[in-house]
C-alpha positions, 0 to 999 in steps of 0.5 A: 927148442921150438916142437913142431910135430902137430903140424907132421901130425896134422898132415897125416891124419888129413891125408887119411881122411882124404882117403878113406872118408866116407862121407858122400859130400864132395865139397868137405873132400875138397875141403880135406884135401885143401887141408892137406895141401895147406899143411904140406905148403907150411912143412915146406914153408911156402907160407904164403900159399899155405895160407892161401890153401887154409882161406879157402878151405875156411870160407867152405868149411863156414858155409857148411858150417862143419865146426871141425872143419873150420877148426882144422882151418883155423888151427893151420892159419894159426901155425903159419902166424905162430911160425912167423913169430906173430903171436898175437895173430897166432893166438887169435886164431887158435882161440877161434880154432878152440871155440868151433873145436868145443863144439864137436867131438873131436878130441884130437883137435882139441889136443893139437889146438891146446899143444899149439897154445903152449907153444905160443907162450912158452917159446914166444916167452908170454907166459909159461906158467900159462903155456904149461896149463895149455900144454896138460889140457893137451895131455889130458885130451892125448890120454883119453884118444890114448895116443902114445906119439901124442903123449910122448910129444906133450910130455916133451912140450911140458918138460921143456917149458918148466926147463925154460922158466929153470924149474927142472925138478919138475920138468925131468918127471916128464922128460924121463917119462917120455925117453922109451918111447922116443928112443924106441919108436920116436921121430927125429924131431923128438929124438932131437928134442930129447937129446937137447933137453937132457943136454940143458938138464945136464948143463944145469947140473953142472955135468958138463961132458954128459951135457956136451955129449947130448948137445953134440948129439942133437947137433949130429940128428939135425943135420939128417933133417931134409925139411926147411920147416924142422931146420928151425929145430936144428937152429935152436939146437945150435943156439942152446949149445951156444949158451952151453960154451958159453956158460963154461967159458968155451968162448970160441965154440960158443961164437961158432955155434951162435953163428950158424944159429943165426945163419939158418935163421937168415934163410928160413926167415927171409924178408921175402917170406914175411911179406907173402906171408903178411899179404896173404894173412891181410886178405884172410882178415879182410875176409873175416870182416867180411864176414862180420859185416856180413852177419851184422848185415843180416842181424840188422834185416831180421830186425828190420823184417821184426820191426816190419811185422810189428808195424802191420800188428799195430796196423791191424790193431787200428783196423780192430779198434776202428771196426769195435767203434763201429759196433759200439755205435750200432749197438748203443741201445743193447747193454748186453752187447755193448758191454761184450763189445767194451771188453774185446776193446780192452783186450785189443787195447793190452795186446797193442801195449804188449806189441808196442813194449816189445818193439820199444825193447827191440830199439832199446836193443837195437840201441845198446848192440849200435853202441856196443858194436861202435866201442868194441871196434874203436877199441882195437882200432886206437892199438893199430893206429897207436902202433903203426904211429909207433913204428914210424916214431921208433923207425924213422927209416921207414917213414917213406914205407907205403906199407905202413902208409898204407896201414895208417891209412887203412887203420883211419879209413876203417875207422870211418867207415865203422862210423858211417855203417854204424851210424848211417841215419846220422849221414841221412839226417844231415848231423855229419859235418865236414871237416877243414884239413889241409891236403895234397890231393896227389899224395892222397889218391897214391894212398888210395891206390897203394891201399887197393892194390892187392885187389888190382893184383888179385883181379890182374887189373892196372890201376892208374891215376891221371892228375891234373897239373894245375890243380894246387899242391894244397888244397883245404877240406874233408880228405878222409871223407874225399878218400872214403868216396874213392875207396868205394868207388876203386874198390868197387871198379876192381872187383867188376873188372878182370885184365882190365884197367881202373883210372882215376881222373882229376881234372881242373874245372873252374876256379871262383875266387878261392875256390877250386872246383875238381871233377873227379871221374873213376873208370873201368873197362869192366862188365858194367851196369845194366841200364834197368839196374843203375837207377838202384844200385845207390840204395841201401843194402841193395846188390846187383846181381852179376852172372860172372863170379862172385861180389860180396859187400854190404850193399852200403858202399855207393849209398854212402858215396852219395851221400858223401858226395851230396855232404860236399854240396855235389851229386855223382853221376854214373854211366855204364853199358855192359860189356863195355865198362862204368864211369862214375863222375862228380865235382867237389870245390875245394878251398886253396885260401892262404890265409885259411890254410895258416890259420888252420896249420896255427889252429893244429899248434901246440906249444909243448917247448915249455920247461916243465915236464907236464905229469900225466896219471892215465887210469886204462886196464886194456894193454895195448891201449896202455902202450899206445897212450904211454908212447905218445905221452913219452914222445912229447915232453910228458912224464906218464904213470899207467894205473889199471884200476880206478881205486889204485888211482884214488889211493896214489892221489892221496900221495902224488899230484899230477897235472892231468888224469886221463880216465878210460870210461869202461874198466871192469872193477870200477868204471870211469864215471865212478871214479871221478867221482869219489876224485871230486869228493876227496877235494881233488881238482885235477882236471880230468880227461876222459879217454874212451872209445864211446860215442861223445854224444852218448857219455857228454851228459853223463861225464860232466855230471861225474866231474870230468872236463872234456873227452877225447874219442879213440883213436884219435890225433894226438895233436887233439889230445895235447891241446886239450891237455894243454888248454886244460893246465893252461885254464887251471894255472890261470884259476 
């Protein structure tokens, strides 16, 4: 049974702080007191405004930079995905949580985070052997606060995670140790707790009347619970008696006790509840992008302001060097001086080799970071778009879902616009080309709005769209980069307007040969743009400042529109008075050739009706990605085998042939370009694909060198993937 008493526990403990601190700082007050507040929304399980309260009281506690604070933040948001049965989210969190708790002297943080780590493994069934280890770092941190509730509540943590795995030799130490305590001075929730474990240890002995005695009990304390939060306790009460009936053949009892199990499940976790809760768990994660933006932002301006001041060192330098010719010059006839001068040359000449080795160093770093930077958020970023396609593929029924639409979409747009931040001197220097897709430019932009308008509802905005009817159903050219423009463009509009109204216009402006040139305007009734401002806000990094409330971003959003914009062959314009609102507008030519759009569609084809059932080996150490790769191969006529580690994969190609290998390039006991070597060297010629996240320019040389075939960058298309696959086999088979 599920225990929850470090959240009662956390709502006492910041409610006494609220009143007896005695710290002369308002705002960590305030901070407490949305603590509390937050805690008291979860016990009620309004946890939509539970979170609300915690990302609030997160955002203060990192400007202060109180690392208990923060802690406290994160460990409720933590609880709330936990709650919710989300426990990846929740793991997040608490490990987040843990790291700013290691950082004080908190030790009843630390206990809180450790128990609620255990719970996460152990009653999502994870990892118990792993929940028990979280749940004795717990016990240690209770002994040494010497709390007494604390002890007796972890000691009940670990004897209920050793009965879950049947281990109930050593769960009853625990469960034993607790009982006098509970018995004497316990809560509820932990007289509920001990009553249902004694009945599972009781039914594990076969002691059938002393079991039923314990259930019926804990069945007897849970109807006196007055909170929905703790109904889950009485819920797994009913499911555990349930199995009791039925392991000794009391079928009837055993149907009557699962029924109310599921019943009180229905209302706690009702479909409405989930949705607050996702929507307001996506607005503290849009938060937690800002705020890494924010900080790879201004690592990158201290590198800039480094690389400003070693430019003036080699300036200087110059001028030295300049003014040492000088004397050179006008004491050629005195040996002694020109030598003296000769050696302040030489000085002057090491230093400037030590400040240009350090600013070699400084873009070698700047290099590496870009590219590290680049890899670890495609990484997470294929498992979201892998997972959402997995979803649709399982759950066809909510193929029309505009959540999960609007997931994919943002998944792909995030994907871009990580390029783009990343890889802003590529857009500059002209090396990103656009792509031909065929699109339906009405269906593109409802994504835009459906994606953006929790910041309409945010801001009490209405978001509209007028469309053209004359502009085709299908159009062919780049939409993701058309959407990215929007999707600064709108997001932008919403922030600066409040009870206004942002529209999106496309109109039909002319049509040459098969060309259809669109004019597309975005407008809001917001607070404008001073006109001294407008010749600058489509600078890098540069933001306005408002006086009315608080716009973060990056300062990239309409540079990168410009630019994009000017990719299309167009230019954006703007007009604006403050007060009074601001229109962007540009026009794009787009393609409707029909001939164009049949041989782009066949170009996308991939014959996969083949008899054969193509095995594919697939060399990946990171879980998700392995889930990913596994379903899109499973779903399309592929017979797939998962290996972690690049010496596994070499041992099976001894025994086993397969038609293609997918190779990850980074994995920890040997990467994938050593890999495919020792593959080439035992004689083996399968091709090879490399599946990473890495830049392709970066790794081409070094992959082809290693005897692999061709890469594919994560995420990816999977129709991209089976054309390579089957180009490659095709290519073989013909050799």
């Amino acid at each position: 049974m599920k225990l929850l008493k470090n959240i009662i526990f956390l709502l006492i403990l910041v409610f006494f702080q609220v009143l007896f601190s005695q710290e002369p700082v308002r705002s960590k007050q305030q901070i407490e007191k949305m603590l509390f507040n937050a805690g008291d929304e979860l016990y009620n399980l309004n946890c939509d405004k539970s979170l609300n309260h915690a990302k609030i009281a997160l955002n203060d506690a990192h400007i202060l930079k109180d690392n208990v604070l923060i802690a406290k933040a994160l460990n409720v948001i933590g609880l709330n995905f936990e709650e919710f049965s989300d426990p990846k989210k929740a793991i997040s969190y608490f490990d987040k949580a843990l790291i700013h708790a290691k950082l004080t002297t908190n030790d009843s943080i630390k206990d809180w985070i450790y128990n609620n780590l255990g719970n996460v493994y152990t009653y999502r069934k994870i990892d118990f052997k792993k929940g028990i280890q979280y749940y004795k770092e717990g016990l240690n941190y209770s002994r040494k606060i010497k709390d007494s509730t604390e002890i007796t509540y972890t000691q009940l943590n670990i004897s209920g995670a050793y009965f879950a795995i049947n281990d109930f030799k050593n769960g009853i130490e625990y469960l034993d140790a607790s009982k006098k305590y509970v018995e004497k001075n316990g809560e509820l929730e932990s007289k509920i707790t001990l009553a249902t474990q004694y009945g599972s240890y009781y039914d594990y002995l076969n002691e059938n009347k002393k079991s039923e005695f314990y259930f019926l009990k804990a069945v007897s304390l849970g109807k006196k619970i007055k909170s929905e939060l703790l109904d889950t306790n009485l819920s797994e009460v009913y499911h555990d008696f349930s199995n009791h009936y039925k392991k000794v053949g009391n079928f009837k009892q055993a149907f009557y006790y699962l029924d109310l199990h599921n019943k009180m499940q229905e209302k706690i976790y009702n479909e409405e509840r989930l949705k607050k809760v996702k929507i307001a768990g996506n607005q503290i994660e849009l938060d937690e992008y800002r705020r890494q933006i924010d900080k790879i932002e201004s690592e990158k301006h201290e590198q800039l302001v480094n690389l400003k001041e070693s430019k003036l060192i080699v300036l200087l330098f110059i001028i030295i060097f300049l003014i040492l010719l000088l004397l050179v010059y006008s004491l050629y006839k005195n040996k002694s001086f020109r030598e003296e001068s000769n050696q302040e040359l030489k000085l002057a000449n090491i230093e400037l080799k030590i400040a240009k080795d350090k600013a070699e160093v400084a873009s070698q770093l700047k290099t590496q970071f870009v590219s590290t930077i680049s890899h670890e958020l495609r990484t997470p970023l294929y498992g979201v778009v892998g997972i959402t396609n997995i979803i649709l593929d399982e759950h066809r029924e909510l193929a029309n879902s505009p959540h999960l639409n609007s997931l994919k979409f943002s998944a792909r747009y995030l994907l871009s616009l990580v390029n783009d931040l990343l890889q802003i001197n590529k857009i500059e220097e002209n090396k990103i080309t656009l792509e031909n897709m065929i699109f339906n430019l009405n269906d593109e932009i409802k994504t835009i709005i459906d994606s953006l308008q929790f910041i309409a509802i945010k801001n009490s905005n209405k978001l509209t769209n007028d469309i053209d009817t004359k502009i085709p159903e299908c159009l062919i050219g780049d939409k993701l980069r058309l959407s990215q423009i929007f999707m600064n463009l709108v997001s932008n509009a919403l922030k600066f307007t409040k009870e206004g109204e942002v529209k999106i216009s496309a109109k039909l402006e002319k049509i040459e040969g098969t060309k259809q040139f669109i004019k597309f305007e975005v407008i809001d009734n917001g607070i404008g743009i001073a006109e001294q401002d407008q010749v600058k806000i489509f600078e890098k990094f540069v933001q306005i400042e408002r006086k009315e409330g608080d716009y973060q971003g990056t300062g990239l959003g309409l540079s990168i529109v410009q630019r994009l914009v000017e990719l299309f062959g167009s230019e954006v314009h703007l007009e604006s008075k403050e007060g009074e609102g601001t229109k962007f507008s540009f026009t794009i030519g787009f393609d409707a050739d029909e001939s164009k759009k049949k041989e782009i569609i066949n170009s996308i084809e991939v014959d996969l009706s083949s008899n054969f059932i193509y095995k594919i080996l697939v060399v990946e150490d990171n879980k998700i990605n392995q889930v990913v790769t596994k379903k899109i191969l499973e779903n399309n006529n592929f017979k797939c085998k998962i290996l972690e580690d690049g010496y596994a994969a070499i041992n099976l190609l001894e025994t086993e042939t397969f038609d293609i290998i997918l190779m990850d390039i980074n994995m920890p006991v040997i990467n994938g370009f050593e890999t495919s070597k020792l593959i080439r060297k035992k004689g083996i010629t399968i091709p090879i694909i490399a599946l990473t996240a890495f830049d392709k320019q970066e790794i081409m040389e070094e992959a082809l060198s290693a005897g692999m075939n061709d890469i594919i960058i994560k995420p990816f298309e999977p129709v991209k993937l089976f054309q390579i696959i089957t180009n490659l086999i095709h290519t073989k088979n013909a050799d």
